[in-house]
N, C-alpha and C positions, 0 to 999 in steps of 0.2 A: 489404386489404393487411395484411401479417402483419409485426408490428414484426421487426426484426432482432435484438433481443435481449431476453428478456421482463424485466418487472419485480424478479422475486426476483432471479436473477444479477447484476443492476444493484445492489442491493442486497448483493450480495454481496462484490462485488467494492469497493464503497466499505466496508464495513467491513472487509476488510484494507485498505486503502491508509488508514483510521482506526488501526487497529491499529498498522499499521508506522509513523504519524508520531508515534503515543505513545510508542514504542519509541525514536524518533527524536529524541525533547524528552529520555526519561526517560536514557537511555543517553550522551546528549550527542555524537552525534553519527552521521551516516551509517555511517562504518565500521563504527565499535562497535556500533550498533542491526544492521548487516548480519552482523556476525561471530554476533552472539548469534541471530539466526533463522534461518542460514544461509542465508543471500541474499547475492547478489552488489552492492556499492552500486548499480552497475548497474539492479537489479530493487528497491532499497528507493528512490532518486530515481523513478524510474517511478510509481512507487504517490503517494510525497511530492505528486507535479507533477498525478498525478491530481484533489488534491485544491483544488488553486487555480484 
Protein backbone atom coordinates (compact mmCIF):
# COMPACT_ATOMS: atom_id res chain seq x y z
CA UNK A 1 0.00 0.00 0.00
CA UNK A 2 1.46 3.42 -1.11
CA UNK A 3 1.20 6.00 1.64
CA UNK A 4 -1.00 9.01 0.47
CA UNK A 5 1.57 11.52 0.98
CA UNK A 6 5.25 10.71 1.16
CA UNK A 7 7.54 11.89 3.97
CA UNK A 8 9.50 14.93 2.49
CA UNK A 9 6.21 16.93 1.64
CA UNK A 10 5.03 16.09 5.20
CA UNK A 11 7.94 17.78 6.09
CA UNK A 12 7.46 20.46 4.02
CA UNK A 13 4.46 21.51 4.64
CA UNK A 14 5.18 21.65 8.54
CA UNK A 15 7.94 23.84 8.14
CA UNK A 16 5.82 26.45 6.58
CA UNK A 17 3.01 26.31 8.96
CA UNK A 18 6.57 26.66 11.40
CA UNK A 19 7.49 29.55 9.53
CA UNK A 20 4.10 31.29 9.45
CA UNK A 21 3.71 30.80 13.37
CA UNK A 22 7.06 32.48 13.78
CA UNK A 23 5.87 35.24 11.62
CA UNK A 24 2.82 34.92 13.84
CA UNK A 25 4.60 35.38 17.46
CA UNK A 26 7.33 37.77 15.81
CA UNK A 27 4.78 40.31 13.82
CA UNK A 28 2.10 40.00 16.72
CA UNK A 29 -0.45 39.01 15.22
CA UNK A 30 -2.51 37.12 12.32
CA UNK A 31 -3.30 40.03 10.24
CA UNK A 32 0.03 41.59 10.34
CA UNK A 33 2.08 38.05 10.05
CA UNK A 34 -0.66 37.65 6.87
CA UNK A 35 -0.24 41.11 5.34
CA UNK A 36 3.80 40.75 5.38
CA UNK A 37 3.69 37.03 3.49
CA UNK A 38 0.96 37.86 1.58
CA UNK A 39 -1.46 35.34 2.73
CA UNK A 40 -4.90 35.66 3.45
CA UNK A 41 -5.40 35.27 7.56
CA UNK A 42 -7.50 32.68 6.01
CA UNK A 43 -4.27 30.58 4.83
CA UNK A 44 -1.75 31.88 7.89
CA UNK A 45 -4.77 30.15 10.68
CA UNK A 46 -4.69 27.06 8.40
CA UNK A 47 -1.00 26.62 8.75
CA UNK A 48 -1.13 28.10 12.81
CA UNK A 49 -3.93 25.11 13.53
CA UNK A 50 -1.83 22.76 11.48
CA UNK A 51 0.39 22.77 14.06
CA UNK A 52 -1.60 21.87 17.32
Amino acid sequence: MRPVMDIAALRSLVAVAVAVAVAVAGYGGLGRAAGVLALSQSAVSQHVRRLE
